[in-house]
C-alpha positions in Angstrom: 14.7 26.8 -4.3 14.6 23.6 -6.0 12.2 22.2 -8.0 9.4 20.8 -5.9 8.0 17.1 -7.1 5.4 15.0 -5.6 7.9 12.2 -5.7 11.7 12.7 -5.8 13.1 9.4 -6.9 16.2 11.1 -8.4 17.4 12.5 -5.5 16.7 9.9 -3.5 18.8 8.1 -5.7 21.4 10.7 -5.6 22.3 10.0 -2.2 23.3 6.6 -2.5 24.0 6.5 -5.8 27.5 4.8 -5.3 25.8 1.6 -3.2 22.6 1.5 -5.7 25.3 1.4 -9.0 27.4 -1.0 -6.9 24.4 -3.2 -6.6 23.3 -2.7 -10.4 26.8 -3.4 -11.9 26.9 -6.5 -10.1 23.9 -8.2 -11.6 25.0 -7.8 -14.9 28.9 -9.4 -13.8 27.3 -12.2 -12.8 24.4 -12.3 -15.7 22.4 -14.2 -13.2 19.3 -11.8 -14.5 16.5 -13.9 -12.8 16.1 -16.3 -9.4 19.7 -15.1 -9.3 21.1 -15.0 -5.3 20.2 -10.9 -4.9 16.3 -12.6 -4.9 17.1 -14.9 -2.2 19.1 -12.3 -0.5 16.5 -9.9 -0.5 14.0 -12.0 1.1 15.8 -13.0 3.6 16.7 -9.1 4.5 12.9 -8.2 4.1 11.8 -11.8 6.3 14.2 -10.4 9.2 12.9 -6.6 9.0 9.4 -7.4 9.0 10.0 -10.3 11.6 8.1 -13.1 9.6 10.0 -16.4 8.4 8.5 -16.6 5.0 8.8 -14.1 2.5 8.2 -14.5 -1.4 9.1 -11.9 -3.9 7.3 -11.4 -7.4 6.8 -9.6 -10.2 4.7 -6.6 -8.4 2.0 -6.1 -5.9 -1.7 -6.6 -7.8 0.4 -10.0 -8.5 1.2 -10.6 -4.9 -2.4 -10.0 -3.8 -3.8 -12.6 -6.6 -1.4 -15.0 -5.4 -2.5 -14.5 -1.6 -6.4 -15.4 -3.0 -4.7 -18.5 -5.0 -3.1 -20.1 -2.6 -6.1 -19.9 0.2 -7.6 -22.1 -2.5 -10.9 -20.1 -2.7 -13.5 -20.9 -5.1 -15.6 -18.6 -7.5 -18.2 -17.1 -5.4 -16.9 -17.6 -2.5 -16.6 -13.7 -1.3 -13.9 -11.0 -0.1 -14.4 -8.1 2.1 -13.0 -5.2 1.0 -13.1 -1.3 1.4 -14.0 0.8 -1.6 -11.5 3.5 -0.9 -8.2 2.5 -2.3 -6.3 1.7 -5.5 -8.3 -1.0 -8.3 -5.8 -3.9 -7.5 -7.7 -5.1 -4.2 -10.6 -5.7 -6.2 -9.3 -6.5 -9.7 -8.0 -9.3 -8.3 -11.2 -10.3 -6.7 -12.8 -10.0 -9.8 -10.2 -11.8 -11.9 -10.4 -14.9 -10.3 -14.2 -15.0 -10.5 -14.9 -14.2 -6.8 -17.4 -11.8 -6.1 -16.0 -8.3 -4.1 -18.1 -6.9 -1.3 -17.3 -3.5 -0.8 -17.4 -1.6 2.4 -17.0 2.3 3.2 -14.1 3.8 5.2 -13.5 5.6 8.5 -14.4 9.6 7.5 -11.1 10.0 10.0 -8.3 7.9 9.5 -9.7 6.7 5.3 -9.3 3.0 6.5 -12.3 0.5 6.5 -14.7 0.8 9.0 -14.7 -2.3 10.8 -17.8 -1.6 12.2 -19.3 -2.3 9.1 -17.3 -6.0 8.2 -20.1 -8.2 10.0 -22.6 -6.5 8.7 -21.4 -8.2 5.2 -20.6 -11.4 6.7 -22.4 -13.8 4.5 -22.1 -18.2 4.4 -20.1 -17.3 0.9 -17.6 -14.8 2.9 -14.2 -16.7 3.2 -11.5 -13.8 3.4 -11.0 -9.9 4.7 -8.9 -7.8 2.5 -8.0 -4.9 4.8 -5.9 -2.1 3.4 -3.2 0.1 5.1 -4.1 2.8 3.0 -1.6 5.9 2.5 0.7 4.8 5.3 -1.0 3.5 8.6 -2.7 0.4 9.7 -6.5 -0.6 10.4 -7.4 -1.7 13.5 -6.1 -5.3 12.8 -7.4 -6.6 16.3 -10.6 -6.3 15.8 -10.9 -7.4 12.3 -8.5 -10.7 13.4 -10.9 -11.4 16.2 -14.1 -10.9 13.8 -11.9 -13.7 11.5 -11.3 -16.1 13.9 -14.9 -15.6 14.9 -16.0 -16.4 11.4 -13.2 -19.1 10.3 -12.1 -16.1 7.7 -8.8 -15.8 6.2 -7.3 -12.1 6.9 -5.0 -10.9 3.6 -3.0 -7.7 4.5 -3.0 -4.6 1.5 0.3 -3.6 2.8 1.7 -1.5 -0.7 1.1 2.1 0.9 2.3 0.6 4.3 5.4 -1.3 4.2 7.6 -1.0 7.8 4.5 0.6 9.4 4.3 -0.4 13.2 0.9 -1.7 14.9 0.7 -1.5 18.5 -0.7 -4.4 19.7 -0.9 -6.2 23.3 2.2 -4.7 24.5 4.0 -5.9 21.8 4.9 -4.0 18.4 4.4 -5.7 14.9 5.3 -4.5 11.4 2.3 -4.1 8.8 1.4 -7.2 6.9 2.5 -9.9 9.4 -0.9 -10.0 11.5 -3.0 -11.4 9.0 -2.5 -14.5 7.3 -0.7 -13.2 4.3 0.8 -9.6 3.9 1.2 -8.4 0.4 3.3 -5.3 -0.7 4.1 -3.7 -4.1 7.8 -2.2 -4.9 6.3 0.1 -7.3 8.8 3.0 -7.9 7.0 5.9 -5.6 6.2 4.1 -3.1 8.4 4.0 0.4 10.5 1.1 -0.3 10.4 1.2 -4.3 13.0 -0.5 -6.9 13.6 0.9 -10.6 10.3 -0.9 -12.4 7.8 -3.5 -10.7 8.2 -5.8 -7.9 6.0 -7.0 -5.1 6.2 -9.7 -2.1 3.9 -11.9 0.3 4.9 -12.8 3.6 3.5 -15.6 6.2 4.2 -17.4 9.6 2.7 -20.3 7.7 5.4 -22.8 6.5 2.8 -24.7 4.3 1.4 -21.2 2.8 4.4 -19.9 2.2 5.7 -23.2 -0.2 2.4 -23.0 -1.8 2.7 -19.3 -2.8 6.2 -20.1 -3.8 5.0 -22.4 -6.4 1.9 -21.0 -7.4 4.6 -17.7 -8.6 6.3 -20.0 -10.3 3.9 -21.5 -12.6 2.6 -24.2 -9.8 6.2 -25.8 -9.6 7.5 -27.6 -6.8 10.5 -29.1 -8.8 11.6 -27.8 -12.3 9.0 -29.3 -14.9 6.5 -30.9 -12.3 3.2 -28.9 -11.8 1.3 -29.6 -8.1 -0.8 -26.3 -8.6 -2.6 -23.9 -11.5 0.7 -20.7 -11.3 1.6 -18.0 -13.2 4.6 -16.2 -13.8 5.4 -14.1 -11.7 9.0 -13.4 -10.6 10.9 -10.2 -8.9 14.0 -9.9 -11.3 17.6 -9.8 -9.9 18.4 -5.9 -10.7 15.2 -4.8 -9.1 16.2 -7.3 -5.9 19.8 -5.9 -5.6 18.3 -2.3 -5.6 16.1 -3.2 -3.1 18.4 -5.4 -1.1 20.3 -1.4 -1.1 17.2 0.8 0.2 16.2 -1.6 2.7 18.6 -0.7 4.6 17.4 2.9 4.6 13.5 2.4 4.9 13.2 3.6 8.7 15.8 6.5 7.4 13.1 7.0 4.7 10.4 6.6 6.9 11.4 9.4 9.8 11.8 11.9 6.7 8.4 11.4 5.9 7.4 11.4 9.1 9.1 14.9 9.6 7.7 16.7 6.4 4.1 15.5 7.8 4.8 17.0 11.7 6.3 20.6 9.3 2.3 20.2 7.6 0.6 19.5 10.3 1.7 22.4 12.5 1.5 24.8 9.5 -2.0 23.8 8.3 -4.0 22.6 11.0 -4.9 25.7 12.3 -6.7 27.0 8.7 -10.2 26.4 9.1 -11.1 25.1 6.2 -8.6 22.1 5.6 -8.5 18.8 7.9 -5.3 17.3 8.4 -4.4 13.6 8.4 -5.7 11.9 11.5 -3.1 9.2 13.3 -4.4 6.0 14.9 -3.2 5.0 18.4 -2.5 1.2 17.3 -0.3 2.4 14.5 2.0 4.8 13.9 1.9 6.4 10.6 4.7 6.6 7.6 3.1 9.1 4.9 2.9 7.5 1.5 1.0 10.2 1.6 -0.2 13.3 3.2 -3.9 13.7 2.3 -5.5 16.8 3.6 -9.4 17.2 3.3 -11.3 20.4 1.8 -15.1 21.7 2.6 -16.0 20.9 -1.0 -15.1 19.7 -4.4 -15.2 23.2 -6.0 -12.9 24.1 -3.0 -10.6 21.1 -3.8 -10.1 21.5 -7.5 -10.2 25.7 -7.0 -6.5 24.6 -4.7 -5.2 22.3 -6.8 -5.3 24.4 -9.6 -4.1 27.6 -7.4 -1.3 25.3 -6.7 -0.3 24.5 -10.1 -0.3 27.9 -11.0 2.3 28.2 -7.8 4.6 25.0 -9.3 3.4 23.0 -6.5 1.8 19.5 -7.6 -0.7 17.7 -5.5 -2.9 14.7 -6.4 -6.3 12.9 -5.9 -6.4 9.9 -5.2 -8.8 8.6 -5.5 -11.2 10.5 -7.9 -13.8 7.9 -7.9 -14.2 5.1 -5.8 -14.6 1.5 -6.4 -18.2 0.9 -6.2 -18.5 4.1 -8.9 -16.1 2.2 -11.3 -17.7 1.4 -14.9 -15.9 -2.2 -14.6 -17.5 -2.9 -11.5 -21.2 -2.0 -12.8 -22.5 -5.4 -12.9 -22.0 -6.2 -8.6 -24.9 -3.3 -8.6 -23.2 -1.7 -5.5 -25.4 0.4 -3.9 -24.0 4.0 -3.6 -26.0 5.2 -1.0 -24.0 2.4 1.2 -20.7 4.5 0.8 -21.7 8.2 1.8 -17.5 8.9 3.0 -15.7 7.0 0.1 -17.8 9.4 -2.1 -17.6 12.6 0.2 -13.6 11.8 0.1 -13.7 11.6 -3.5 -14.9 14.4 -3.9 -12.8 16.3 -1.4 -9.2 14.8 -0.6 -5.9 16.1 -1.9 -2.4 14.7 -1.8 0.3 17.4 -1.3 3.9 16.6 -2.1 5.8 14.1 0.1 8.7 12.3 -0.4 12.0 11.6 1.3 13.8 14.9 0.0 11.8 17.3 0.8 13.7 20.4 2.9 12.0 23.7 5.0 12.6 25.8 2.6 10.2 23.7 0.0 7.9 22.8 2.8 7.3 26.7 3.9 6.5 27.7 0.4 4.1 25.1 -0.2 2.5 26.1 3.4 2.9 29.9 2.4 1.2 29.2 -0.8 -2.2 27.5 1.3 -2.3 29.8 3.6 -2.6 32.6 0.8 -5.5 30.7 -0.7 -9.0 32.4 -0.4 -11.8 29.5 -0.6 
C-alpha cells in the first residue's frame, strides 16, 4: 500500500504532469513573470465557472479578504460579524484594519455559524457579515442575506475551504462566494483548487466593486502612477495563474473524488458509537476540504490521533483553539461562556486524511485501523 498523506499534492500533480509543465515552461518563454496574460486568462476561466462577471486575483486569500473590507470603505470601529470557528485570517484582517471583530459560535452540526445568533450582535456600529464555508459546505446564505438586507449590511463570503461548492437556492443552483457581495478564496497549496505557492481571488456582480478591488490590489491605481485609493501590493504571479488556469479545469473531477472518499468514511464509520460523522446541509452540497469526525472527549481525541500515528495514518485538528481563546485577541474581552460548541469542538474534532488520490485500499485500512480503537 502506498504511503498514506493527509494531502497528496504530488500525485495529484503526477497525473497531469504533462499539461501542468506545459503551463510552467510557458511562463518563463515568454518571461511575462507578473500581470502577464495567464492572470487575465485565469480570471476569466474562474469568472465563467463560478458564474460571476468580475473576478480579481491576488497575492493569496487573508489578502483577498482585507481587500473585500477595503473596498466597502468601512471605517475603524465600525464592526464585522464573524464565527469564531475557523482559520485566524477572517479576523486578522478585522483586526488589522482597526475594526473591531464580533465573534459568534457555530452550528454543533454542520461547524458553520449559527445564524440564529447574527441579530443578536447586530449593533448601530455593525456594517458587514463575514460568513465562512468552513471545511467544504456553505452556510445558510439565505437567511443571513435576508438579515443584511434587513440591516443595510454588507455580506463578504470566506470561500477558501469552499471553492466550486453549490448552494441550493430558490430553484436555482449558485456556486459558493457569489451570493454575498464579495466572495473571497485562497489558492493555498492544499486546498481544492491550489497552485504551487500563494494566491487568492475576490469575485462580485458589482461592476463599480470590482474596479475598486482591482485598484486597491494594485497599490490604489487606476492608471500606472495615478493613486485614486490607499492599495497594497498584492498580485497572483503568472506561474501560479498558468497552473491554476490547468487544474481548473479538473476541480469538479477533484471535487467528486473527494466526495467519494467521504461516502467510503461515512458508511465505514457511522455506525461506531463513539464517533459522529460530518453532517451535510440541504442548501449545499458538500466538497470535503475536509472530513472532520467528532469524538466523546478530548482524552478520547488525542488517545486516536496518537493510535493513528502509531498506525502511519495522519489526521489533524483544526482548530485546537478557537478565536475568542487566542492570546492576540485578549484585549476584545470575548466572553467564553458565549461559545460553549467552538470550545466543545476544539476540544473534540479530528481531520482524517482526504485528498484527491486517495484509493480503497488506503481508505479500508484507515477505517480498519478506527474500528480497532478501544476508547
Amino acid at each position: 500500500m502506498e504511503t498514506i498523506r493527509m494531502v497528496d499534492l504530488y500525485g495529484q500533480y503526477l497525473k497531469i504532469k504533462t499539461e501542468i509543465d506545459n503551463a510552467i515552461a510557458g511562463v518563463i518563454q515568454r518571461t511575462s513573470f507578473v500581470k502577464g496574460s495567464e492572470v487575465h486568462d485565469f480570471e476569466q476561466q474562474l469568472a465563467q465557472y463560478l458564474g460571476v462577471p468580475h473576478v480579481v486575483s491576488c497575492a493569496n486569500g487573508t489578502d483577498a479578504l482585507q481587500i473585500a473590507l477595503m473596498a466597502l470603505g468601512l471605517q475603524p470601529g465600525d464592526e464585522v460579524i464573524t464565527a469564531s470557528f475557523t482559520f485566524i485570517a477572517t479576523a486578522e484582517v478585522i483586526a488589522l484594519l482597526k475594526l473591531k471583530p464580533v465573534l459568534i459560535d457555530v452550528d454543533p452540526r454542520t461547524f458553520l455559524m449559527d445564524i440564529s445568533l447574527i441579530e443578536k450582535h447586530i449593533t448601530n456600529k455593525t456594517r458587514a457579515i463575514i460568513p465562512v464555508h468552513l471545511f467544504g459546505q456553505c452556510c445558510y446564505m439565505d437567511e443571513i442575506m435576508k438579515i443584511a438586507q434587513q440591516y443595510k449590511l454588507y455580506v463578504i463570503e470566506d470561500t477558501a475551504q469552499a471553492l466550486g461548492a453549490e448552494y441550493y437556492s430558490a430553484n436555482k443552483t449558485l456556486k459558493a462566494g457569489t451570493i454575498g457581495h464579495i466572495g473571497c478564496t485562497s489558492f493555498f497549496p492544499s486546498k481544492n483548487l491550489g497552485c504551487f505557492g500563494d494566491g487568492g481571488a475576490l469575485f462580485t456582480h458589482n461592476p463599480e466593486l470590482a474596479s475598486k478591488i482591482r485598484s486597491i490590489a494594485n497599490h490604489g491605481m487606476t492608471r500606472r502612477y495615478y493613486h485614486e485609493h490607499i492599495g497594497i501590493n498584492s498580485r497572483l504571479d503568472s506561474m501560479q495563474a498558468a497552473i491554476l488556469s490547468v487544474k481548473l479545469k479538473y476541480l469538479d473531477e477533484y471535487h467528486r473524488s473527494r466526495q467519494q472518499a467521504a461516502n467510503f468514511y461515512d458508511k465505514e464509520l457511522s455506525q461506531i458509537p463513539w464517533i459522529k460523522v460530518p453532517q451535510r446541509t440541504s442548501w449545499s452540497n458538500h466538497i470535503f476540504h475536509q472530513y472532520s469526525i467528532l469524538l466523546e472527549s478530548k482524552e478520547i481525541r488525542d488517545r486516536l490521533k496518537q493510535y493513528l500515528e502509531k498506525h502511519h495514518i495522519p489526521s489533524m485538528i483544526y482548530y485546537p483553539l478557537p478565536i475568542h481563546r487566542q492570546k492576540a485577541y485578549e484585549a476584545y474581552q470575548f466572553n467564553d461562556s458565549d461559545f460553549p460548541v467552538s470550545n466543545k469542538l476544539s476540544d473534540t474534532i479530528l481531520s482524517l486524511p482526504m485528498h484527491t488520490e486517495l484509493n480503497n485500499e488506503q481508505l479500508t485500512y484507515i477505517c480498519d485501523i478506527i474500528k480497532q480503537f478501544e476508547p
